[in-house]
C-alpha positions in Angstrom: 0.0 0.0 0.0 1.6 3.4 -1.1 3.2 5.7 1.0 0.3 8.6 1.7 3.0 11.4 2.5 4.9 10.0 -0.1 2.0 10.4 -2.5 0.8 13.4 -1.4 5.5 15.0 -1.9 5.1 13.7 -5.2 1.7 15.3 -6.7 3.0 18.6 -6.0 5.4 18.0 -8.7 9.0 16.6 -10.0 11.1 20.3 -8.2 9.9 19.4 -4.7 9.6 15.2 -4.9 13.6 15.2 -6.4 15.0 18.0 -3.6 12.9 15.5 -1.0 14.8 12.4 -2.6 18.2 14.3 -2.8 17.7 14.5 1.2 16.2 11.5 1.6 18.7 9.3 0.1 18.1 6.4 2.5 14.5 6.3 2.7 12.3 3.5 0.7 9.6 4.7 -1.7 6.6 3.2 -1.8 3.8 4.0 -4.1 2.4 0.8 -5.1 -1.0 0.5 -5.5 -1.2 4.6 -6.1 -3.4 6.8 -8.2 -0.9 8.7 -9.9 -3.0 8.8 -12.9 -2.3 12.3 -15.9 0.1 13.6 -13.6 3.6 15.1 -14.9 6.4 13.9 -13.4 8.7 15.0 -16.5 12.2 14.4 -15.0 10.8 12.7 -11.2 13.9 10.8 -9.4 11.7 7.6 -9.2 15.0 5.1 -8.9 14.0 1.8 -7.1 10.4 3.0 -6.1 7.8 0.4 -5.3 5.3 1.5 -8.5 4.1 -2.2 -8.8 0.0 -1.8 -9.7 0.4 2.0 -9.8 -2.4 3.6 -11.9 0.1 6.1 -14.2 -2.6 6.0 -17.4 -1.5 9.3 -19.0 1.0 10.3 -16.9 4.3 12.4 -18.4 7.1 10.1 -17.1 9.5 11.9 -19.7 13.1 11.8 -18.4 12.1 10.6 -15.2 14.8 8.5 -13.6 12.8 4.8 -13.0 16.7 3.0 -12.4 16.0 -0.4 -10.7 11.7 0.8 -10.2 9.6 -2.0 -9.5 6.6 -1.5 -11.8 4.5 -5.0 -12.1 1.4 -4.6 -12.8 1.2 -1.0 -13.5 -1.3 0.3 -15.9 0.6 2.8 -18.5 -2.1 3.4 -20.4 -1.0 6.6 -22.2 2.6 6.9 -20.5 5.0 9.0 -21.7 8.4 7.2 -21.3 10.5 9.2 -23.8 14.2 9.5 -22.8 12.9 7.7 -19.4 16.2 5.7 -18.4 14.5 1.7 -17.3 18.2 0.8 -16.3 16.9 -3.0 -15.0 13.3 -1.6 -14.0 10.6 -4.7 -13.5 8.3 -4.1 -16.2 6.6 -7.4 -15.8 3.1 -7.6 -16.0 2.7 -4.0 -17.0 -0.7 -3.4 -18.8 -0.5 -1.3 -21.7 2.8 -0.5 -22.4 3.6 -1.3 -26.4 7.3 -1.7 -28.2 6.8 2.0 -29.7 7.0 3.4 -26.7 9.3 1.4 -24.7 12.1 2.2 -27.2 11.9 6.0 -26.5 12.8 5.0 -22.9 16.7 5.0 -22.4 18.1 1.5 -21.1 14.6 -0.1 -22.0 16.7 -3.4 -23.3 18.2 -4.3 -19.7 14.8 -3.7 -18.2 12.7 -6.9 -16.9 9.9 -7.5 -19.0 7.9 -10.2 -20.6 8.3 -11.6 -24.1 5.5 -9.3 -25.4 7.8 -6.7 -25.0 11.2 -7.9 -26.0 10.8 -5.5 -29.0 14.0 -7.2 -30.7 15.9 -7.4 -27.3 17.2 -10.3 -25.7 15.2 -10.2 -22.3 17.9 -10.4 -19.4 17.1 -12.9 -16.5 16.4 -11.9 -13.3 
C-alpha cells in the first residue's frame, strides 16, 4: 500500500519530490498501488520505487529516472516514457505498455519484462 506522505511530496510536482529524494537518500519509496494517474512527473527521481499496480494512465514520465523501479502490474495506459532511463526496472506484468513506446525509454533493453515486449531485445534474466 503506497506511501500517503509520499503520494501526497510527489503530486506537488517533480522540483519538490527530487529536492525531498536528494535529502532523503536512504529512505524507501513506496507508491504501489497509487493513483498517480495524468500527472507530470517529467524528469521525477523515481529510482527503485515500489510502483508495482500503480495507476500512471496518462501520466508524463518523460526523463524521469525509473533505475532499478519495481513497476509490475502497472497500468501505462497513455505513459510517456521518452528519454525515461528503465536501467533493470521490473516491467513485468505492466498493462498497456507497447514496443513503440518502450524504445523512446533510455536503457529499455536491460529492463525486466515479458516476451510481449522484447521489441528485438534479448530479455535479461532476473
Amino acid at each position: 500500500m503506497a506511501n500517503n506522505q509520499q503520494m501526497d511530496l510527489l503530486k506537488q510536482g517533480p522540483q519538490a519530490w527530487n529536492a525531498w529524494r536528494a535529502e532523503q537518500t536512504e529512505v524507501s519509496v513506496d507508491l504501489s498501488g497509487a493513483a498517480l494517474r495524468g500527472l507530470d512527473l517529467e524528469g521525477a527521481d523515481l529510482s527503485g520505487a515500489d510502483l508495482k499496480d500503480a495507476d500512471l494512465r496518462g501520466a508524463n514520465l518523460s526523463g524521469a529516472n525509473l533505475k532499478g523501479a519495481h513497476l509490475e502490474g502497472s497500468n501505462l495506459f497513455k505513459v510517456l516514457i521518452d528519454g525515461a532511463d528503465l536501467k533493470e526496472a521490473d516491467l513485468r506484468g505492466v498493462q498497456f505498455l507497447q514496443c513503440p513506446q518502450l524504445v523512446t525509454a533510455r536503457n529499455w533493453q536491460s529492463a525486466y519484462r515479458d516476451q510481449d515486449l522484447a521489441c528485438g531485445a534479448a530479455i535479461p534474466n532476473r
